[in-house]
C-alpha positions in Angstrom: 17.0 -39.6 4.2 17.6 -37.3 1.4 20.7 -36.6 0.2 22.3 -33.5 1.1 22.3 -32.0 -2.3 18.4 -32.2 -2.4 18.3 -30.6 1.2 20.8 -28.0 0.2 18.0 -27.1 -3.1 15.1 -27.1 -0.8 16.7 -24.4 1.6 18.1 -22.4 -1.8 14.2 -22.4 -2.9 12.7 -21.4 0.6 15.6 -18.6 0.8 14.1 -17.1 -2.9 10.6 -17.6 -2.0 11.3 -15.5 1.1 12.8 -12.7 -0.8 10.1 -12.5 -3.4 7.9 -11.8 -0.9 9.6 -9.5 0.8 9.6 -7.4 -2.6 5.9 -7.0 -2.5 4.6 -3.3 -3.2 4.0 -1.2 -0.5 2.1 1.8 -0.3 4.1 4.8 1.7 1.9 7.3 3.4 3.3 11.0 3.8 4.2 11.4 7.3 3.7 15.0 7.5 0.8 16.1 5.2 0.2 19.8 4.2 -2.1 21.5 6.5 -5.8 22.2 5.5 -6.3 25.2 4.6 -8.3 27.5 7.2 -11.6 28.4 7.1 -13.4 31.6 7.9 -14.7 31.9 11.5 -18.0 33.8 10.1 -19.8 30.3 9.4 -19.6 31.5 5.7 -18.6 29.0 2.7 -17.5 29.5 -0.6 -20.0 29.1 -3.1 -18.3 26.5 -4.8 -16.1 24.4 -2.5 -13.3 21.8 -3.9 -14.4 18.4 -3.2 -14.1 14.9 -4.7 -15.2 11.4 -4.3 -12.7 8.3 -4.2 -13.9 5.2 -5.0 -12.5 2.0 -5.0 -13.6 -1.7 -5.7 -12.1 -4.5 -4.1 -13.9 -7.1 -6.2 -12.8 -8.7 -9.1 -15.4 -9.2 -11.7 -14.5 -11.5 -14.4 
């Protein structure tokens, strides 16, 4: 049997473990976004619309 100082040590560094992962980032999403802007009923669209392209790799390459 260990002696209770060990077990005591073991317990200290499962407690810190725990809280370092608690402290992981997060990513917070807006609950209430903005609302889109409306477009016109006439089936008409603006020459030049706003738009965009997001792109994001999930694979490291070394």
């Amino acid at each position: 049997m260990l002696p209770p100082f060990i077990i005591e040590q073991i317990r200290q560094r499962e407690r810190e473990e725990k809280a370092r992962r608690s402290e992981r980032p997060r990513l917070e999403l807006p609950l209430h976004p903005e609302p889109l802007p409306q477009r016109e009923e006439h089936g008409e669209r603006p020459e030049r619309e706003e738009r965009g392209v997001v792109i994001i790799d999930l694979l490291e390459n070394d």
